[in-house]
N, C-alpha and C positions, 0 to 999 in steps of 0.2 A: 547295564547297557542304557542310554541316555532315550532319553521319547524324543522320536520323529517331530522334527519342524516344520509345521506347514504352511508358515509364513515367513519370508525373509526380514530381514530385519530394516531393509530398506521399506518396506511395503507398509509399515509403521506409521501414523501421523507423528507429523515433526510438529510441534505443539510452537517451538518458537520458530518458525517461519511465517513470515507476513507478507501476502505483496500486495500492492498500492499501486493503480494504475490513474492516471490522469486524465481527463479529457483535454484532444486538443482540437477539438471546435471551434470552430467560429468564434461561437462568444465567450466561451474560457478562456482561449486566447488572447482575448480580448481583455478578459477580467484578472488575467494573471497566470493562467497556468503556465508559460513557460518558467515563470518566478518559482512554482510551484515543484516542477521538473528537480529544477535545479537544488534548490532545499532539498529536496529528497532524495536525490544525489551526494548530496553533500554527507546528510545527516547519516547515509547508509556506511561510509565509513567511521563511523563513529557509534555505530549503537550496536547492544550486544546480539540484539533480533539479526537473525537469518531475516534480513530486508530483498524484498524482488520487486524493483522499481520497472513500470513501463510506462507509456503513452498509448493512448487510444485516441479512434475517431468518434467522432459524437457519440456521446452517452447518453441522448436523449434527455438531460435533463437541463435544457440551457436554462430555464427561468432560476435554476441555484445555481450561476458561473457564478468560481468555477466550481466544478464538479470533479470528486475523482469515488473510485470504489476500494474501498479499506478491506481487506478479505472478504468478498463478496456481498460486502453493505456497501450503499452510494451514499455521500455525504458532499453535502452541498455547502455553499458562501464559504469554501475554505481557503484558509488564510495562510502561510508559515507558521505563524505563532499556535495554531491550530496542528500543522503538522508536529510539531517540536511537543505539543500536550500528547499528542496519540501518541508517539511515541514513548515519551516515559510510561505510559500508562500501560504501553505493551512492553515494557522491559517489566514491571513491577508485577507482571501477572505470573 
């Protein structure tokens, strides 16, 4: 007789799921983030990460526009070419 599950298997951390949210502030807006949007939009059909793209309203850290949060770390002065590094670097993990 097999042992009782007490966990589903949805209920599991999904290890390669990532989401990436963006500020769109004022001043990210300002500095790029809708540039920033779209790169990771893009990038999201194309990489093997379970990517979850959104936009947010101020993330309170404008003196780094723009600003987004990478799986619940904030990272500031980011750039595409910045995105396009996270990324490999979250496939390769």
């Amino acid at each position: 007789m097999p042992a009782l599950a007490l966990k589903s298997p949805a209920a599991e951390p999904n290890n390669n799921r990532h989401v990436m949210v963006v500020c769109t502030g004022e001043s990210c807006v300002d500095a790029g983030a809708g540039e920033l949007l779209a790169e990771l939009k893009e990038q999201r059909l194309h990489t093997r990460c379970d990517l979850r793209v959104a936009a947010s309203r101020c993330l309170g850290h404008c003196q780094a526009a723009p600003a987004m949060v990478e799986d619940g770390k904030v990272m500031g002065w980011v750039s595409c070419r910045r995105i396009r590094a996270e990324l490999r670097r979250l496939e390769a993990m």
